[in-house]
N, C-alpha and C positions, 0 to 999 in steps of 0.2 A: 542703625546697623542692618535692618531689613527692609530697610528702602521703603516701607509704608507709609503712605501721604495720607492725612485724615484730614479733610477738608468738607464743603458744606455751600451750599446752595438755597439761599431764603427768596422764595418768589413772593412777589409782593401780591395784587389783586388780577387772577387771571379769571376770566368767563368760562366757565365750565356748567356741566348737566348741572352742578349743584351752588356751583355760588348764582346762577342765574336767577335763583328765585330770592337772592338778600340782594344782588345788586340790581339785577335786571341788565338790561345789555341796550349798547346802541343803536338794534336794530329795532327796540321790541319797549323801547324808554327806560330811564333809567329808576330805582326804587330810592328812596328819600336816602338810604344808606347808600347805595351806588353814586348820588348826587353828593353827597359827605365825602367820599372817598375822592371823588375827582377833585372836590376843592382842597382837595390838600396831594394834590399828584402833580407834581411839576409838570409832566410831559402831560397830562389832561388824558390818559388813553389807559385803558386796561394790558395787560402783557398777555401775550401771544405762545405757544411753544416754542414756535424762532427765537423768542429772545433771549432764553436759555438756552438757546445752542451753543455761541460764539463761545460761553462760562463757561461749558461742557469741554466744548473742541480744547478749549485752553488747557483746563484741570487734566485731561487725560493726556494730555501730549506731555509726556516726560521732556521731550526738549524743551519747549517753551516755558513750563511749568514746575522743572522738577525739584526743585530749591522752598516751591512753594507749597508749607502746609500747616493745619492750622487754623483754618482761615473759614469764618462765613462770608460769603459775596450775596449781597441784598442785590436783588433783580426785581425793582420796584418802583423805575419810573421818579424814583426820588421820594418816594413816599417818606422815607424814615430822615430826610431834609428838612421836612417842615414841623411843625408841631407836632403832628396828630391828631385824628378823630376824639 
């Protein structure tokens, strides 16, 4: 009745000041944990803040979106496809 959408946005392993020092990064090699994550990441690649945009653009557009709520979207390369670490 008040039109409020409760939705949700799970990003899976992005490079940041602080995950850099458990994963390490491609520029700088990867840490034995960073290497564990990638074998189990379909796309082989950490997420970017782009890759949360397109999830973003969608959820806030009432046109596109507004039926949809609810909901976590995993932004993770597929991460939560495979087993697990």
């Amino acid at each position: 009745p008040a039109n409020i959408r409760v939705n949700a946005i799970a990003p899976g392993f992005f490079i940041n000041e602080r995950s850099v020092k458990y994963l390490g990064s491609p520029e700088t090699g990867l840490t034995s944990r960073g290497n564990n994550v990638m074998g189990h990441t379909p796309q082989k690649r950490f997420g970017q803040a782009c890759d949360l945009l397109g999830c973003v653009d969608w959820l806030l557009d009432d046109e596109r979106s507004g039926f949809v709520t609810g909901i976590t979207v995993p932004i993770d390369g597929g991460f939560l496809s495979t087993p697990g670490i």
